[in-house]
N, C-alpha and C positions, 0 to 999 in steps of 0.2 A: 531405407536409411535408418540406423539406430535411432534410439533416441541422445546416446553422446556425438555421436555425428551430426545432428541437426542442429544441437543447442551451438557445437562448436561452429556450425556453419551461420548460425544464428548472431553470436558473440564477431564474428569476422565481420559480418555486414551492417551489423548496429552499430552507432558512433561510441569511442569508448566511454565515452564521458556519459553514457545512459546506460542504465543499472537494468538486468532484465530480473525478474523476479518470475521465474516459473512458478504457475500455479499448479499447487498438486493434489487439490480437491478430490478425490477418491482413487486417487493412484495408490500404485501399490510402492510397498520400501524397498523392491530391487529396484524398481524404474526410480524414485528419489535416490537411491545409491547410484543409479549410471550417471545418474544429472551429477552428483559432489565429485563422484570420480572423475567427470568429465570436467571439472574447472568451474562447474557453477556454483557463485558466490553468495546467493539467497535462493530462499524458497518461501514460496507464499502458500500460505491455507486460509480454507472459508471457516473453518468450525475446530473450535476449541477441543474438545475429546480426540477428534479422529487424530489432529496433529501432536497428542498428548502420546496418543500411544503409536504413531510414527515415530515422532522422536525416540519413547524407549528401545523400540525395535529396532532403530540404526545405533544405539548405542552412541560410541565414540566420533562417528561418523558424523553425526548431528550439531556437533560442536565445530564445525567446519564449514557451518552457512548462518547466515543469518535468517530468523525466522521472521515473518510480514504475518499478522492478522490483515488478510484482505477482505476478509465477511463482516457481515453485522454482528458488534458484539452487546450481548445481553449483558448488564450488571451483575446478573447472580453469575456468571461464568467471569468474572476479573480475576479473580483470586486463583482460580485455575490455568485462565491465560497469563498471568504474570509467570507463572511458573514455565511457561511453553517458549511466546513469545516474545522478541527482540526491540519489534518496531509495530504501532497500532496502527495503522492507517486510515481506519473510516472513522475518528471522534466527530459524531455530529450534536454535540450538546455541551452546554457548562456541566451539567451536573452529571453527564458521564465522565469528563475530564476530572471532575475534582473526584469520584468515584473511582479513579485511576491511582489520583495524587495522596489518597490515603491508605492505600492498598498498596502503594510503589514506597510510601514512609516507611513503612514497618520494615520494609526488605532491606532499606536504605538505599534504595534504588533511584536510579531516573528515566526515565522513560520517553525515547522519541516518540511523538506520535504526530500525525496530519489529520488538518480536518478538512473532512468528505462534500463536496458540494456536488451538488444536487444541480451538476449544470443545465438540464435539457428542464430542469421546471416536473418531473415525471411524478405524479401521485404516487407511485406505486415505489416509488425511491426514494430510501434514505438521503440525509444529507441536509444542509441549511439551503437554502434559497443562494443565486450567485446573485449577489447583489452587496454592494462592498462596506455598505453600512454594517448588516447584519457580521458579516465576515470580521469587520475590524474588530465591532465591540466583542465577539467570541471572542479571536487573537488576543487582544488584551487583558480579557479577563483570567485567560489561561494564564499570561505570561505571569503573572502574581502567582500561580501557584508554583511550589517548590520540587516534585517531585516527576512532572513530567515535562518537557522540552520541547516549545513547538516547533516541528525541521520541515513542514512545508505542506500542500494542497494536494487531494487526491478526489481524482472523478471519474466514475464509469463510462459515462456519454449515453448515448442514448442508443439502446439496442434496435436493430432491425431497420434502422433510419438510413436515408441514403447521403453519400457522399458531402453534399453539402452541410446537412446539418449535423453531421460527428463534427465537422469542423468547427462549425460555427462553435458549439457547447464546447469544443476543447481551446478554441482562440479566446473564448469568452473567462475561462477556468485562467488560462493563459494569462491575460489583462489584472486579472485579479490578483494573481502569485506576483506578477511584477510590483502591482501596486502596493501590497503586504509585506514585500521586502522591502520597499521606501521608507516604511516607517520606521526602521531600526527599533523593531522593541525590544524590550531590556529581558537577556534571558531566550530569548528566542537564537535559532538558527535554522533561516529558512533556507533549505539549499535544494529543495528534493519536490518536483509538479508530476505526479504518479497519474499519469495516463495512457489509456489505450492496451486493447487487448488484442487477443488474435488475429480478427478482423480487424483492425484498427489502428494497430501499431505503428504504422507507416506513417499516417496521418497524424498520429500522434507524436513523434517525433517529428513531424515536418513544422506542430503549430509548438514547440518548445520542451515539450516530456524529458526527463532526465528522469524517468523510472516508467516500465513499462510490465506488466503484466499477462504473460503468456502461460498459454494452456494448451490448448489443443494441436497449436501447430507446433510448440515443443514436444507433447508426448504422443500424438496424434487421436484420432477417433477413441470414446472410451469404448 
């Protein structure tokens, strides 16, 4: 099966209302060209460069998806992802957000971004703590600033882990987005819970995800 035949098989079987965001972390730009031609509406990438120079290379094509930073992004690389990317997805800091919101002034820009939790607790992973104190006071602090727009929560879960506990860290992520939308903060629009990946997808739509992250089983083995 191609790869426009799976995404489109993919898109039939996912509820519409959840956003898939293939990931195209060292794919090449025919295979991201079969994905735009095939009707897909975003594309996610890990690293600033690679998707600097995908985008040039599809040219006009590139403007027909929205682009996701779904990797960790360094501060000395913002000035270069403003220029790439649409939507940030892993903000795990105040002071990478306001690092965003002075680099996104200049453009006149504004900038979606979510912040990243660290739902399984994993040393080795970015993200804040899930834990709703920590979470509200970040939210908050963003909402004051001008240039970026907080639109919702994103989390990896916890790799190589079995069934029960993806859930758990994604119903736990889950609890949290709910509770962060209660607050109606001023300037926010929280519409977008970015979880689950190849392995995980299912799950992740079952515990609330309205954006999901595909890689492997959209393009298959690299």
């Amino acid at each position: 099966m191609s790869i426009a035949e799976t995404y489109q098989r993919l898109r039939s079987e996912i509820p519409e209302h959840v956003t898939i965001v293939p990931a195209a972390k060292t794919r090449s730009v025919q295979e991201m060209l079969e994905l735009i031609e095939a009707g897909a509406t975003d594309l996610g990438h890990n690293y600033v460069q690679e998707a600097e120079q995908a985008r040039a290379a599809l040219g006009d094509a590139a403007l027909r998806v929205r682009w996701h930073l779904i990797g960790h992004l360094q501060t000395n690389k913002i000035n270069k992802a403003l220029q790439v990317f649409d939507v940030f997805q892993t903000i795990d800091s105040l002071d990478k957000a306001r690092a965003i919101d002075v680099r996104a002034a200049r453009l006149d820009r504004i900038v979606p971004v979510y912040i990243e939790i660290n739902s399984a607790s994993e040393v080795s992973k970015s993200g804040i703590a899930p834990e709703f104190e920590i979470l509200e006071s970040l939210a908050r602090n963003m909402c004051s600033l001008t240039h970026v727009r907080l639109g919702g929560l994103m989390t990896m879960g916890p790799l190589g882990a079995d069934e029960a506990e993806v859930r758990g860290a994604f119903k736990k992520t889950r609890q949290l987005f709910d509770r962060l939308r209660e607050l109606d903060l001023p300037g926010a629009c929280i519409e977008t819970l970015s979880m689950g990946m190849s392995d995980s997808y299912m799950i992740a739509i079952e515990e609330g995800a309205t954006l999901v992250r595909l890689g492997t089983i959209v393009f298959g083995s690299r």
